[in-house]
N, C-alpha and C positions, 0 to 999 in steps of 0.2 A: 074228883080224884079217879084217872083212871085203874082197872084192876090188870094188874102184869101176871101175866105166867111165870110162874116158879117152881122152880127143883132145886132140891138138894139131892146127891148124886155119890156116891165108896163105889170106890173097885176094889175088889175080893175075889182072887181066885179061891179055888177048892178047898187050898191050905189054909186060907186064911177067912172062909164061913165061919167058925165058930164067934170070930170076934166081931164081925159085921153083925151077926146076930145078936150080943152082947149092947155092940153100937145100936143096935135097931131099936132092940127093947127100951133105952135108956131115951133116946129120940123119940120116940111112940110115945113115951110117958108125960115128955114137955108140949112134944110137938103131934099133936096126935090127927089133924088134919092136912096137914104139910104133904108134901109128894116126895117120897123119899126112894130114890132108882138104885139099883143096884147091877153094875156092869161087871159079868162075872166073867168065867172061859171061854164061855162061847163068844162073845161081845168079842172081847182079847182076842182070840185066834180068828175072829172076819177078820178085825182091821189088817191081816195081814201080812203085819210090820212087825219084823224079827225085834225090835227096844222099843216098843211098843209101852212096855211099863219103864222108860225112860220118861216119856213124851205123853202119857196117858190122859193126865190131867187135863190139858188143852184141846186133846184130839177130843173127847169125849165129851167136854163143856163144848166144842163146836159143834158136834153132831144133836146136841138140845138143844144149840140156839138155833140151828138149822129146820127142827124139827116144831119151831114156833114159840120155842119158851124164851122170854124177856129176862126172867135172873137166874140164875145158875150157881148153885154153891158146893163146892163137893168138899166131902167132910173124911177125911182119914177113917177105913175100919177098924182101926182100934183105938178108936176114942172114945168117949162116953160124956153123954151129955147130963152136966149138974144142973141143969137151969133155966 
C-alpha cells in the first residue's frame, strides 16, 4: 500500500481565528498527527481574485494538489470535530 500525501485545509480570515482555533484544538485532539493548513489573509489577498471566498475551496485544494499532496480535504472553521 502506497503512502499518499494529505491535508486537511479552513480558511479563516482575521474575523473568523477564533473559531478555526476552536476547530484546531478539537482536530489536534482526534487527529493529532494529520497536516492540518490553514489559509488565512494573506493566502486570500495573493490569490488576487476580488470572490475569491466564492471560489475558495477549489482554488485552494488546487494549489496542494499542485504543490504535491494526493488527498485534500478542507473542513469548515467553525466546525468542531467529535471523533
Amino acid at each position: 500500500m502506497e503512502n499518499k500525501k494529505r491535508a486537511f485545509f479552513s480558511i479563516a480570515t482575521k474575523a473568523h481565528l477564533p473559531y478555526f482555533q476552536m476547530f484546531q484544538k478539537s482536530f489536534r485532539h482526534f487527529h493529532p498527527k494529520d497536516e492540518l493548513i490553514l489559509f488565512s489573509d494573506k493566502e486570500v489577498e495573493q490569490s488576487k481574485d476580488p470572490d475569491i471566498l466564492y471560489r475558495a475551496t477549489p482554488f485552494f485544494a488546487w494549489q496542494l494538489m499542485k504543490n504535491g499532496y494526493d488527498e485534500v480535504c478542507k473542513i469548515d472553521a467553525d466546525s468542531l470535530i467529535l471523533g
